[in-house]
DOVEX-362938 format. One record per atom (N, C-alpha, C): residue in one letter; x, y, z. Coordinates in steps of 0.2 Angstrom, whole numbers, plus 5000, padded with zeros to 4 digits. Layout:
residues N
aXYZ;...
***
This chain:
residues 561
x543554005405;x543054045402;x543354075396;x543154075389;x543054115385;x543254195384;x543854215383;x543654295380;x543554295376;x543254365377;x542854405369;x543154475370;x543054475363;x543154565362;x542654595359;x542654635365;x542154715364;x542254765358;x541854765355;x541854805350;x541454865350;x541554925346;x541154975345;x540454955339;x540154955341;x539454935338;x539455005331;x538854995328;x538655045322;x538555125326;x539055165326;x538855245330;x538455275322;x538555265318;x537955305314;x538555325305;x538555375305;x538855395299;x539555425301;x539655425307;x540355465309;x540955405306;x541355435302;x542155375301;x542355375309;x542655415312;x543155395317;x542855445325;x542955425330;x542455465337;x543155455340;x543355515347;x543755545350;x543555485358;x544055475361;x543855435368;x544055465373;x543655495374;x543655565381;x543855535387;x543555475390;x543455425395;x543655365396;x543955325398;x543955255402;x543555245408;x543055225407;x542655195413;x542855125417;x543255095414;x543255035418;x543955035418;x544454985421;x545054985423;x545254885423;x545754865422;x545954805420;x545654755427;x545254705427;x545254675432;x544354695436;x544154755434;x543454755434;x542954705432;x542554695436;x541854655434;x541454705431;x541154695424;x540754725421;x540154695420;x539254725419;x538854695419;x538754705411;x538254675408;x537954675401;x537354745400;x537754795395;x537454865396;x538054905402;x538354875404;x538854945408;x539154975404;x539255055402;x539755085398;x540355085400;x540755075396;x541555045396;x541655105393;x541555165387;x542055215388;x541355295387;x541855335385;x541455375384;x541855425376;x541455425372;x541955455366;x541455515363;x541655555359;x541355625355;x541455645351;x541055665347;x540955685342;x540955755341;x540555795334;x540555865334;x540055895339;x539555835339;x538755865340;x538455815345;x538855785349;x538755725353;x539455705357;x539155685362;x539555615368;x539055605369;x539255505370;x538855455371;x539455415372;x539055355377;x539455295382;x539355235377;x539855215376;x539955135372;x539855095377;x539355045377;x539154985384;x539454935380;x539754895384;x539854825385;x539154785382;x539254745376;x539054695374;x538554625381;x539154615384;x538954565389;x539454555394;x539254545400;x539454525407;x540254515407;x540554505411;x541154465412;x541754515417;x542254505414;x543054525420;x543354555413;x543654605414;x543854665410;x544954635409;x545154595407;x545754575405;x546054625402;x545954665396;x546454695391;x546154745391;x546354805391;x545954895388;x546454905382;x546054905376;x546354925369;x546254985366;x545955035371;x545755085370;x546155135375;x546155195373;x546555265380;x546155315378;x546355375381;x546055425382;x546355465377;x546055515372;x546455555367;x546255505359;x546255425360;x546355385355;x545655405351;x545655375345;x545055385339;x544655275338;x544055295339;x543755205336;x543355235331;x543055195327;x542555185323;x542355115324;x541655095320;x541255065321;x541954985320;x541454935324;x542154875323;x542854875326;x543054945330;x543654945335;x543554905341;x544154875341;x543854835347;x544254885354;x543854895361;x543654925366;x543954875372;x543854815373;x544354785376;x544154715376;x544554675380;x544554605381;x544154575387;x543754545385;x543154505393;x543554445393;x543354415401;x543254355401;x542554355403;x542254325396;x541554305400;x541254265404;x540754285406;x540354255410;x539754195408;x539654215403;x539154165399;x538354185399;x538154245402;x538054305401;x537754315397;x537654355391;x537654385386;x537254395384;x537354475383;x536754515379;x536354495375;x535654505373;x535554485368;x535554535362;x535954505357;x536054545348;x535554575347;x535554625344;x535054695343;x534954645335;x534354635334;x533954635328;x534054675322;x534154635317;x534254655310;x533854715307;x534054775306;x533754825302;x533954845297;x533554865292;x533754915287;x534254955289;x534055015293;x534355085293;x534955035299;x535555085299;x535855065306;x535655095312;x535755045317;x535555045324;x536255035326;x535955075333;x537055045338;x536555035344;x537154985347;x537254965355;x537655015358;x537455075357;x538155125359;x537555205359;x537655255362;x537255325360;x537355325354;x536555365353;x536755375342;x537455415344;x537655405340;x538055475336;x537755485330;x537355455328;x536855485321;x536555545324;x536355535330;x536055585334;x536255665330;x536855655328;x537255735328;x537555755322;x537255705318;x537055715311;x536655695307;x535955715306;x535255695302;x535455655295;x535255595294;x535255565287;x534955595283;x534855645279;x534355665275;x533855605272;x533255615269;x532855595264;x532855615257;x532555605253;x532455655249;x532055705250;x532455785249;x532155835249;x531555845247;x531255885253;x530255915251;x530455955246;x529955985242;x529956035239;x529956095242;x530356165240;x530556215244;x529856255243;x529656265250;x528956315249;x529156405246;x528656425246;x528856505242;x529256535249;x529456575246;x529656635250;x529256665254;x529556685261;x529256715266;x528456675272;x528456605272;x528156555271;x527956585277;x527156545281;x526956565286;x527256535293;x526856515297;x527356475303;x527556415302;x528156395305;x528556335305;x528456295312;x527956265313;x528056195318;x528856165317;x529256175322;x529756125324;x529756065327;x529756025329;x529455945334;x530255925333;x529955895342;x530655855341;x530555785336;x530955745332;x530855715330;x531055635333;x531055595328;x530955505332;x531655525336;x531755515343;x532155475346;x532355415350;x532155365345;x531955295347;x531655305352;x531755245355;x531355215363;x531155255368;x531655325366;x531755355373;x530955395377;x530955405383;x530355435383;x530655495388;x530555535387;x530755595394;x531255605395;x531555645389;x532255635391;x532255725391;x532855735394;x532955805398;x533155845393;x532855915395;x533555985390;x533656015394;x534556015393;x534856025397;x535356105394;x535056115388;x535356175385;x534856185379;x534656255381;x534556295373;x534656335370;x535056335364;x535156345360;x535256425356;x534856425355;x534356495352;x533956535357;x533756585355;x533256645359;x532856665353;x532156685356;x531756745351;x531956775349;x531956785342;x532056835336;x532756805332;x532956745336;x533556725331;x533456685324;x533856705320;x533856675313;x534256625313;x533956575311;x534256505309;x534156475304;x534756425301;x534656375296;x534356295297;x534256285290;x533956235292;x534456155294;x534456125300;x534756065301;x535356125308;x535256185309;x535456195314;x535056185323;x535656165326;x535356155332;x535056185336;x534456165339;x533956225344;x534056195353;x533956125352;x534056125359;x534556055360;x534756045366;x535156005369;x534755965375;x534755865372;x534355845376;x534955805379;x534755765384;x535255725386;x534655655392;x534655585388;x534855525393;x535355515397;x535455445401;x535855405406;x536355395401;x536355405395;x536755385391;x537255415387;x536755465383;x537055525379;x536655575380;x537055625376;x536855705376;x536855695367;x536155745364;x536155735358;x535855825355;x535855845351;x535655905350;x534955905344;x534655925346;x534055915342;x533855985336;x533955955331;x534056025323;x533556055322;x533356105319;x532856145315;x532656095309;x531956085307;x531856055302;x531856105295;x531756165295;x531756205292;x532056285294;x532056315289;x532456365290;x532056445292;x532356485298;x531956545297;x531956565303;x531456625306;x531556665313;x531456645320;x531556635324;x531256615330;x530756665332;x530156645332;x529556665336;x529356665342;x529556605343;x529256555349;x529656495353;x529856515358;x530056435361;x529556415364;x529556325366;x529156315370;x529156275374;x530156245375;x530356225381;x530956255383;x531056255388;x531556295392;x532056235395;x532556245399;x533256195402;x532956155406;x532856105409;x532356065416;x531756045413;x531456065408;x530856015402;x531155955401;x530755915400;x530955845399;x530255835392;x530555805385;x530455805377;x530155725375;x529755735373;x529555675367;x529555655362;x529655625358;x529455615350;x528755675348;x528755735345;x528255755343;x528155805347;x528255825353;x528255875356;x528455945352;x528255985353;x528356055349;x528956075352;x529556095348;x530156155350;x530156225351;x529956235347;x529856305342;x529456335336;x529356385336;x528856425329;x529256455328;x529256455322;x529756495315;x529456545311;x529556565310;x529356615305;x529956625297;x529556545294;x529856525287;x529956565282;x530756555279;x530956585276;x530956575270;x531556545265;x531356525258;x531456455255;x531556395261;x531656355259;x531656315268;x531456265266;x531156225271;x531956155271;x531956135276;x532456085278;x532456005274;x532855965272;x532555895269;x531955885275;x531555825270;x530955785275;x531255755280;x531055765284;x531155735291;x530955665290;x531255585294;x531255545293;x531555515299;x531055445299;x531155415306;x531955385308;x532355395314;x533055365314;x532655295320;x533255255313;x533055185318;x533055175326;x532755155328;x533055135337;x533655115336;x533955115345;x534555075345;x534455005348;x534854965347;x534854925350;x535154905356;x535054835359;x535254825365;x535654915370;x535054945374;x535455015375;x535555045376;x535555055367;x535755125364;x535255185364;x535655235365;x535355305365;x535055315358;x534555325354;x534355335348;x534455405343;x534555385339;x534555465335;x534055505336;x534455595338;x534055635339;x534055685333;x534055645328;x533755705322;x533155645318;x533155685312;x532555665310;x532855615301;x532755565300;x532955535295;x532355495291;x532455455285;x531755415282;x531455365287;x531055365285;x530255295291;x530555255289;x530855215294;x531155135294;x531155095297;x531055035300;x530954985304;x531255005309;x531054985316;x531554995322;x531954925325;x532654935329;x532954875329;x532754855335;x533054795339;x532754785344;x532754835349;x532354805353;x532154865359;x532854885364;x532954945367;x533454945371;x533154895378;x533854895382;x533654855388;x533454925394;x532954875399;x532554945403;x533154995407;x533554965409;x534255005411;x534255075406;x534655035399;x534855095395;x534555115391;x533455115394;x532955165389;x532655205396;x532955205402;x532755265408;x532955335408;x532555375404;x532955435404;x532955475411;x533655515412;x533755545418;x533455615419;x532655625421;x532355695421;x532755735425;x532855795424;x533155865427;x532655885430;x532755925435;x532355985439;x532156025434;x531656075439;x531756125432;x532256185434;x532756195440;x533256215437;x533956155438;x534156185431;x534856135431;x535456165433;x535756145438;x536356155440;x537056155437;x536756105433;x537356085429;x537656115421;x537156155419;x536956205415;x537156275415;x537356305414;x537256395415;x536756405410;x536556465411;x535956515411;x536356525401;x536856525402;x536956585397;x537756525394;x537856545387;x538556515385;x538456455382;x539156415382;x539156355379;x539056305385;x538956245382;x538756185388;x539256155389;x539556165398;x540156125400;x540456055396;x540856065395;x541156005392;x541355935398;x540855895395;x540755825402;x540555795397;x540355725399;x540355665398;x539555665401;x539055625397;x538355615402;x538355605408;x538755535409;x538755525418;x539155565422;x539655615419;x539755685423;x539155725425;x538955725419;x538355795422;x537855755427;x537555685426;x537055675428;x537755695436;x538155655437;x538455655444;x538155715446;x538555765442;x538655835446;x537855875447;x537355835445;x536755865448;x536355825452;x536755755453;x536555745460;x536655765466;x537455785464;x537655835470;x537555925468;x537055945465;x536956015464;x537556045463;x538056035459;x538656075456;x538356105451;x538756155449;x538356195445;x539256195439;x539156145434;x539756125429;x539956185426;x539656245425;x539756295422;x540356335425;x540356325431;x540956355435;x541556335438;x541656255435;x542156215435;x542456235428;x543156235432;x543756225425;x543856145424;x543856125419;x543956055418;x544756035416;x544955985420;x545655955418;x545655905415;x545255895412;x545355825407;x545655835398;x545455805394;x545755825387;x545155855385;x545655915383;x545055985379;x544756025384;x544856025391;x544556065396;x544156005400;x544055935398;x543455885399;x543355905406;x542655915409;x542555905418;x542755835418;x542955815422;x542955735426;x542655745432;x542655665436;x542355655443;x542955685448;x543555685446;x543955735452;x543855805452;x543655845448;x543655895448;x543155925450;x542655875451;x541855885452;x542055865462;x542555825462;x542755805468;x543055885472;x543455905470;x543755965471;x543556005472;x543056025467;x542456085467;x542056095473;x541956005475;x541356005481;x541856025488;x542455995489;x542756005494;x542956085495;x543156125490;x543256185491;x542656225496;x542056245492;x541656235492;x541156215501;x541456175500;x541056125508;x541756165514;x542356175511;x542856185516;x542856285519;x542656305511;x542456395513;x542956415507;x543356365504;x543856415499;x543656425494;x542956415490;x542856435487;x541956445486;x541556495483;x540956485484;x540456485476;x539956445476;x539656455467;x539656515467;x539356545461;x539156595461;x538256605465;x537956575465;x537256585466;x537256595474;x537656555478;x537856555485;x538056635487;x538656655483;x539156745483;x538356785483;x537856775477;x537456845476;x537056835481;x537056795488;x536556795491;x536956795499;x537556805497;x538056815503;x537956885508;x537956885515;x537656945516;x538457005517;x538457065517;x538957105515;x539157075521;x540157085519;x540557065521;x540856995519;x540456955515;x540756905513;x540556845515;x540756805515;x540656735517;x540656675512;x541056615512;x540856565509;x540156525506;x540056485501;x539456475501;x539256445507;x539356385508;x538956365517;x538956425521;x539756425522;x539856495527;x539356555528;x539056575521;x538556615521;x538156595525;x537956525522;x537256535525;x537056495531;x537656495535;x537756465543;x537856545547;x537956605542;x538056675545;x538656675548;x539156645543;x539856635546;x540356685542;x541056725546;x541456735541;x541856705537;x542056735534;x542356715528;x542856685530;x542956605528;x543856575528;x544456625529;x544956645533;x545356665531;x545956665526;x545956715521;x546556735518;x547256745519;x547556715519;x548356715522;x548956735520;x549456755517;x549956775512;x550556745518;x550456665520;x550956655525;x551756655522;x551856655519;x552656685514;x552856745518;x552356785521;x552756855521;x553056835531;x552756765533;x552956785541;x553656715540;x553856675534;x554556645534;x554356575526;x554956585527;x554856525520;x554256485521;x553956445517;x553456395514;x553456345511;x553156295510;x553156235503;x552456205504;x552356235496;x551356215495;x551556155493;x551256085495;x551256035492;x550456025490;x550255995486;x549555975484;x549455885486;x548455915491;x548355845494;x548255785489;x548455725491;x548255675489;x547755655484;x547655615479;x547055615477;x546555575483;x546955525486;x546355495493;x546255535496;x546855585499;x546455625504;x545955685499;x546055705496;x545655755490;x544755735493;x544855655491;x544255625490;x543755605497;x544355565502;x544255555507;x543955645513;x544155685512;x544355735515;x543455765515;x543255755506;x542555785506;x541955725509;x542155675508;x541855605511;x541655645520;x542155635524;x542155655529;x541755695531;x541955775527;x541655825529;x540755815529;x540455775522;x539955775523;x539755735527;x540055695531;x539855645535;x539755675542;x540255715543;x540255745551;x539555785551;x539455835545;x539055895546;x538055855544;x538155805540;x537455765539;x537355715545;x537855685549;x537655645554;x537655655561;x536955645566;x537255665571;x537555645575;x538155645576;x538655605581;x538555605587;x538755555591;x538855555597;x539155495598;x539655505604;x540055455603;x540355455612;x540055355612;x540055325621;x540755305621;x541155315626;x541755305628;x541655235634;x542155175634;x542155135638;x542755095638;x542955065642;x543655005642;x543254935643;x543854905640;x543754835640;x544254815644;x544454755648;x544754715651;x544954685647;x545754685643;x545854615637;x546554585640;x546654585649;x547354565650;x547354485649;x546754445648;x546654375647;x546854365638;x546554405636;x546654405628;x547454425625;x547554485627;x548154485627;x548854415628;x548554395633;x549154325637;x548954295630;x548154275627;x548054225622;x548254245618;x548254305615;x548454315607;x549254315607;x549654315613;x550654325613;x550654255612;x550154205617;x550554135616;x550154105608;x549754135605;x549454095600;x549954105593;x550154185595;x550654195591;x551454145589;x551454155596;x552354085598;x551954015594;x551454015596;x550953935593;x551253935586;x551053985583;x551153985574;x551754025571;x552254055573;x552754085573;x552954025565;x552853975563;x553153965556;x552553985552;x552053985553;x551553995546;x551654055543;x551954105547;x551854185546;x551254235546;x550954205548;x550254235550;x550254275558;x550354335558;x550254385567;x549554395567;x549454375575;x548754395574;x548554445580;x548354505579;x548354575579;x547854575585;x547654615590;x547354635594;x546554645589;x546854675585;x546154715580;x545754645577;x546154575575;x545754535573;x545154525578;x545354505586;x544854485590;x544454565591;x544754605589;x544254625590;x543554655586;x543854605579;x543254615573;x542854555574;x543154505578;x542654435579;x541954475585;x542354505591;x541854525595;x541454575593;x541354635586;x540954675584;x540754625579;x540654555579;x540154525575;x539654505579;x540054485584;x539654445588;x538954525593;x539454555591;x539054605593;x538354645591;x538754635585;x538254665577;x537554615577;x537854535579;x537254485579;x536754515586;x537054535592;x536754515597;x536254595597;x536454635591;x536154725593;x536154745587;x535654705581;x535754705576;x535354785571;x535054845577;x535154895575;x535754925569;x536254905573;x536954935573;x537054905565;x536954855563;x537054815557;x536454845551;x536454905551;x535854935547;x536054995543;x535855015539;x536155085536;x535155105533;x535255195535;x534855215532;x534655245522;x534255225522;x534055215516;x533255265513;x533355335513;x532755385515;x532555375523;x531855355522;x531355345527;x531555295531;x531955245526;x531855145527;x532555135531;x532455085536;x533055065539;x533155005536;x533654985533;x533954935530;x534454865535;x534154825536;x534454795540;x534954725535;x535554735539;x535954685532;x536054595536;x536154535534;x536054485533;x536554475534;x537054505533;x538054485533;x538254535535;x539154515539;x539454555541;x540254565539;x540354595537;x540754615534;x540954675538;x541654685538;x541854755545;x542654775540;x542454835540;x542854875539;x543554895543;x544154915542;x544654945545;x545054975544;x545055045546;x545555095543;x546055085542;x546555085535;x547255085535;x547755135535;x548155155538;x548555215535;x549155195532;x548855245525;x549555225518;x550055295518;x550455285515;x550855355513;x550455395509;x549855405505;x549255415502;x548755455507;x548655415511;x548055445515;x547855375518;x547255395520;x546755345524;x546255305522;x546355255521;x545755205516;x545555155520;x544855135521;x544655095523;x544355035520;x544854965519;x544954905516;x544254845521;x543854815517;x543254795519;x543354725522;x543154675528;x543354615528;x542854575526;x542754525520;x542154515518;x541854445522;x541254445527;x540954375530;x541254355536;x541754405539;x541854385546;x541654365550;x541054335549;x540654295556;x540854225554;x541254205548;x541254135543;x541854115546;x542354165548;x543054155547;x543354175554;x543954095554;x544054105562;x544954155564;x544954165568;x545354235571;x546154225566;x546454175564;x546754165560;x546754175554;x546154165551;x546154195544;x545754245542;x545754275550;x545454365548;x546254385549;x546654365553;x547254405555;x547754405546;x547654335543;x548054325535;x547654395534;x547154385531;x546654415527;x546654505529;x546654515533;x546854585537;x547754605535;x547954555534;x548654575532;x548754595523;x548454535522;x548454555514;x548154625510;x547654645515;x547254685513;x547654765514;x547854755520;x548254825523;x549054825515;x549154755515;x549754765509;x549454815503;x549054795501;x548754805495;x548554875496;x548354895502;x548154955503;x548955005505;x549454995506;x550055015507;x550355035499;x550054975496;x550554995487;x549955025483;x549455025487;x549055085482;x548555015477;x548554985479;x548354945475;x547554905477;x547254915481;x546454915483;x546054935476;x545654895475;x545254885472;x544654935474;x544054955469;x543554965474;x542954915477;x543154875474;x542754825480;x542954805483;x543454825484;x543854795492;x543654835496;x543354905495;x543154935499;x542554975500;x541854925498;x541554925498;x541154865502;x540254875505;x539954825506;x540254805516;x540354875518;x540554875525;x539754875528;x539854835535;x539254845539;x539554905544;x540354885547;x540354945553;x541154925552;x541354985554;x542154995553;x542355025560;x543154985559;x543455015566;x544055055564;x544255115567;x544755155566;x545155135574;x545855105571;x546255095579;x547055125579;x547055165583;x547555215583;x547955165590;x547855095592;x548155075599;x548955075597;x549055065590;x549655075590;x550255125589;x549855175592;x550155245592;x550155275598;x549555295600;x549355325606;x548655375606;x548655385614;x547755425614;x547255365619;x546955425621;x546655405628;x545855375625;x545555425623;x544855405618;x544755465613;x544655445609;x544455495602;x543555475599;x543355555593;x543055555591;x543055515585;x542955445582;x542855435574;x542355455571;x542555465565;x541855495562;x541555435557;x540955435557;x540655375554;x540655365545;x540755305544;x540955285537;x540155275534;x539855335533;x539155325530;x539255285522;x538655245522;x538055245526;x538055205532;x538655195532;x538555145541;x538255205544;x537955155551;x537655195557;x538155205564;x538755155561;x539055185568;x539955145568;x540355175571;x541155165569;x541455155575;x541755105577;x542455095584;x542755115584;x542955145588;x543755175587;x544055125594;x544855135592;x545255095596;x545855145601;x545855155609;x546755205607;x547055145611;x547555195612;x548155135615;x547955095622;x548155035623;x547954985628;x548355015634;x548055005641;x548555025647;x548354995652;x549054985656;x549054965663;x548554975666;x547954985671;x547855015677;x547954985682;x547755005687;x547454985694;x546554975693;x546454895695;x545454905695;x545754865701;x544954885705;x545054855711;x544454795711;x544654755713;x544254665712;x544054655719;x543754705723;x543254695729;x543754695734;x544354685732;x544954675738;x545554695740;x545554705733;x546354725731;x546354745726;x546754825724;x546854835717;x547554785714;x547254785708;x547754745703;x547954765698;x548554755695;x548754795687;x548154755681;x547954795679;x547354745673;x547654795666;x547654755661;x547854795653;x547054795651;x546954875650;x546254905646;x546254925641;x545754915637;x545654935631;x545255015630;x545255055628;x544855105626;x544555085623;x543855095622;x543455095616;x543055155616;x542855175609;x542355255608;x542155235603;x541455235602;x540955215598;x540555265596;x540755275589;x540255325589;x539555315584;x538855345583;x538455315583;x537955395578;x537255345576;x536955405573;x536455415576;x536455465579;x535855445584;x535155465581;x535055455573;x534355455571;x534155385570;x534955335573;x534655255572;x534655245577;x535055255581;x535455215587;x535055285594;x534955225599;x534955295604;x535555275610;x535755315617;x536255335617;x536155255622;x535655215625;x535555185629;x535855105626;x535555105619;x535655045614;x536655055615;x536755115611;x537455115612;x537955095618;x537655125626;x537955095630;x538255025630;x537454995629;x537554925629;x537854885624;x538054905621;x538354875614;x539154885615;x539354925619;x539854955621;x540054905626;x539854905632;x539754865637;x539754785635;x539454775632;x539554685627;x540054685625;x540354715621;x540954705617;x541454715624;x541654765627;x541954745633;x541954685637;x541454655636;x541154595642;x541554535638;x541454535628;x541754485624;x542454485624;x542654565626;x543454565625;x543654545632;x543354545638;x543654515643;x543554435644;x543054415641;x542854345641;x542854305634;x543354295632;x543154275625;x542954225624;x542654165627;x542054135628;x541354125626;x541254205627;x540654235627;x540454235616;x540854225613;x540754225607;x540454175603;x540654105609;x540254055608;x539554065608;x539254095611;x538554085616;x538154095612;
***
């Protein structure tokens, strides 16, 4: 295949734009339209998309660095793919958010009306293609005085955040959209009460192409370039209250698919410190915030003013709980804070939501694997030169396929109202790293026989050891097993790897005593503990599913069937 280099398309009249973001990483599959960075201006951030399809080879770009239009962004192997080229226009158009947006081309100047003029109609002006794009900040209040080509309000696309100016210059009278209105070409902003000179003529800014977010000021009537793709002309309407907003101040410093993030989880960005360059929020910090938050150490503000006296966490509040305890453990012997993980950081809030949205329950049983065991010691002596061990845990990702086919509830994830049921089976298994705990994906297990899950489970745990998982590797689970047999523990609770519906757990294997009608006999058991969501699953299907898998690990015959 072919590389090619990404380049920064036409951003508008800015010489050089700030790269606040890397959204891709070396070795990613990128689509045609995905944004590859995110960079800024005075009056704007907007997301540079990828040109066309392919595997991300080179990044020529960092964070803090400067591009202008013709930079190239990084190295593809393409796919053969390819966007189609934005159409020849007059004015400039970009495959990138305007950043014209954040500086109005003039026209030739209207003539200046007299002094003290009567009301001023504001409109928003041409923002290309876009339809309903959100405001997510305003600007001004009743009775303030402005100039003209100053900013009134802040709109924001999937794409970019752009600021929309005063066409003219004078007092505010009248607003007439608020933060959570979603804007259109022509819509009214504001009434003015005109001063002594009115702003250049307002004029149309070309579309973007393949895209692009469009200019949000007002420039001369000009052709439009090709149309954006439906992807990146769907603007992201806001509630009408925004979370991601304060009431009051300047608008947190994030990148568009920050904010859009952070108001699909209702964080409210105004109360995040941001660690990125120049204070930026990023998505760990939005991770932080939620886990603080979800854990009782920290609460919004809107959460505290509705806290009942005496205190309480946001949740905490409103589960009528007290407040986390405060500690000064230094005063009862030495100490050492160490700071979590970023897996566990990340992993930690995953959980939490997981245990407190789903309802668990979770069936305990044994399996009988003293036949499997004798198979898996001598298979192992069988291959002892290929280098391949194969693990208790592979036979037992065969027999949760073969389970997942026979009880194919369990093979489903909830999706709203709709239960989605999946066509392949891929199985998950918890790894533990010096990092924390990540669950590495097995992809098409039901294809692949016990030897080449047992490689493939090897390679995958390596990978996950050096830190080096991909996130594809860790995604596209139908059901994951967590196995602790090689440590110890009788039966535990695992918590489900949403959106699956349901997770195995493993503990350590033991002798017993079972009695065979006649005589007790030592037999090696397995624990299994399955736990389940019982809005999909009920407690009877789980039995049995339970029960099957015991019946394949005692008869591994039964896989055939």
């Amino acid at each position: 295949m072919a590389t090619v280099d990404i380049k920064v398309p036409d951003i508008g009249d800015f010489d050089e734009v700030a790269v606040i973001e890397v959204l891709v990483k070396v070795g990613d599959t990128v689509k045609a339209e995905q944004s590859l960075i995110t960079v800024e201006s005075d009056k704007a951030s907007m997301e540079i998309p990828s040109s066309q399809a392919g595997v991300v080879k080179e990044i020529k770009v960092a964070v803090g660095g400067k591009v202008k239009e013709g930079s190239v962004v990084l190295v593809l192997e393409a796919d053969g793919a390819q966007a189609p080229a934005p159409a020849a226009a007059p004015a400039p158009a970009a495959a990138s958010p305007a950043a014209a947006a954040a500086t109005p081309a003039p026209a030739a100047p209207a003539p200046a009306p007299a002094a003290a003029s009567g009301p001023v109609e504001v409109k928003v002006p041409d923002i290309g293609d876009f339809k309903d794009v959100s405001v997510i900040e305003v600007l001004v209040k009743v009775g303030d005085t402005v100039k003209a080509e100053q900013s009134l309000i802040t709109v924001e696309s999937d794409k970019a955040s752009m600021e929309i100016p005063s066409s003219a210059a004078g007092v505010v009278k009248e607003l007439r959209v608020k933060v959570g209105d979603v804007v259109n070409i022509g819509d009214l902003v504001a009434m003015l009460e005109g001063t002594s000179a009115a702003a250049p003529a307002a004029a149309t800014a070309p579309a973007a192409a393949a895209s692009a977010p469009a200019s949000a000021t007002a420039s001369a009537p000009t052709p439009a370039a090709a149309s954006p793709s439906p992807a990146a002309t769907t603007a992201a309407a806001a509630p009408a209250h925004n979370p991601t907003v304060a009431p009051t101040g300047k608008l947190p410093h994030a990148s568009p698919s920050i904010r859009k993030f952070a108001r699909e989880l209702g964080v409210p960005l105004d109360e995040i410190k941001g660690s990125g360059l120049k204070g930026r929020i990023t998505q760990e910090d939005i991770h932080a915030f939620t886990k603080a938050v979800m854990s009782g150490a920290a609460s919004t503000k809107a959460a505290a003013a509705k806290a009942p006296v005496g205190g309480g966490s946001a949740d905490g509040a409103a589960l009528g709980l007290i407040p986390w305890p405060k500690v000064d453990f230094a005063k009862f012997g030495t100490v050492e804070r160490k700071d979590l993980s970023r897996i566990k950081k990340i992993s930690g809030a995953n959980l939490h939501r997981n245990w407190v949205m789903i309802p668990h329950v979770t069936n305990n049983d044994e399996a009988d694997i003293t036949e499997l065991e004798a198979f898996r010691v001598a298979t192992n002596k069988e291959n002892e030169k290929s280098g391949v061990k194969v693990t208790m845990l592979a036979f037992v990702i065969k027999a949760v396929v073969s389970a997942l086919k026979k009880f194919p509830e369990f093979n489903t994830s909830l999706d709203g109202d709709t239960l989605v049921y999946k066509q392949y089976y891929n199985v998950g298994f918890a790894a533990d790293t010096p990092n924390g705990l990540v669950v590495p994906v097995l992809k098409d297990a039901d294809k692949k026989g016990i030897l080449q899950i047992s490689q493939e489970m090897g390679e995958l745990a390596k990978k996950a050891r050096d830190g080096k998982l991909g996130s594809a590797d860790m995604q596209g689970g139908c059901m994951s097993i967590s196995s602790l047999g090689g440590i110890g523990g009788t039966h535990f609770t695992p918590i489900i790897n949403a959106p699956e519906v349901a997770i195995l757990g493993l503990s350590k294997g033991q002798m017993k005593p079972v009695w065979d009608g006649k005589q007790f006999v030592p037999r090696l058991t397995l624990p299994l503990s399955l736990s389940y969501d019982h809005r999909v699953i009920d407690g009877a299907s789980a039995a049995r599913f339970n029960a099957y898998l015991g019946q394949v690990l005692a008869d591994f015959r039964r896989v055939l069937l």
